[in-house]
N, C-alpha and C positions, 0 to 999 in steps of 0.2 A: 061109342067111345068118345071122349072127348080130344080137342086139339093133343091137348098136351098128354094123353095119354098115347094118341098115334105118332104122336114125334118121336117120343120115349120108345116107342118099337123099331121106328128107323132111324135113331140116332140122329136125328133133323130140329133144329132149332124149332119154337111154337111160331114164330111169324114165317118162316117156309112153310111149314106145315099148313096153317090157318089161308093163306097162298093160294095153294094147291090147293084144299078142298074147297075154297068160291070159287075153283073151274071147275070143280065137279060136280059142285051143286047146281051153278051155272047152266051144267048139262043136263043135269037132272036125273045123275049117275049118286048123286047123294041128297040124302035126306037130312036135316035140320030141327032138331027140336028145344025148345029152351028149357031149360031147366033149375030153374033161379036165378043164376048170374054165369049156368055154364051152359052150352052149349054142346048138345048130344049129338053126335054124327052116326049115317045107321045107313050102308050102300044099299041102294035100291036093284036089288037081285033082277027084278023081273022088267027093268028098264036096261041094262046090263046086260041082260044076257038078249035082249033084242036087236040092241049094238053089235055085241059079238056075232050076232048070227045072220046077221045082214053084213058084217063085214068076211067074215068067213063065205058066205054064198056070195060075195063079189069077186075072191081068189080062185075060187072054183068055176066061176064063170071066165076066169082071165081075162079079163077086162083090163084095159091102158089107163084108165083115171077110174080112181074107187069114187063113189054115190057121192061122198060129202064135198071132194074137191069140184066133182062138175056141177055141184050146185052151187058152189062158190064162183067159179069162171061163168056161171050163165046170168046170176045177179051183180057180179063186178061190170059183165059186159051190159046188162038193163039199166045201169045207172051210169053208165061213160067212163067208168075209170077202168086205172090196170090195177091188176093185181100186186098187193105188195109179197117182194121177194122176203124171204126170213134169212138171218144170217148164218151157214151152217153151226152147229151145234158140236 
């Protein structure tokens, strides 16, 4: 699908939309392909659902910090800084 055709499903303007999936391409939760002068977006299922299922097997384990956050506090702490707070939402 394209930008403007995923905004159009959630009622989201194209520059939110376009936004949001460079963090998920980013992640490598979405895929990118050109296509003249538009751009095809195509979620990568089997990257996804790897995600999902190492995040789900970290609830089940009950675990105090899930995988991605302590790998954030042990490379924040390897390079001297603190972590930055996010503003609540």
């Amino acid at each position: 699908m394209t930008a403007g055709e995923i905004a159009d499903r959630f009622s989201c303007s194209w520059p939110t939309t376009t936004r949001h999936l460079r963090v998920l391409e980013d992640a490598g939760l979405v895929r990118v392909e050109q296509r003249g002068r538009e751009r095809v977006y195509r979620l990568d299922t089997a990257r996804l659902l790897g995600v999902t299922t190492s995040w789900l097997r970290w609830f089940r384990a009950g675990r105090a910090v899930p995988p991605a956050a302590a790998r954030r506090r042990q490379v924040t702490r390897a390079h001297g800084r603190r972590a930055r707070s996010r503003a609540p939402r």
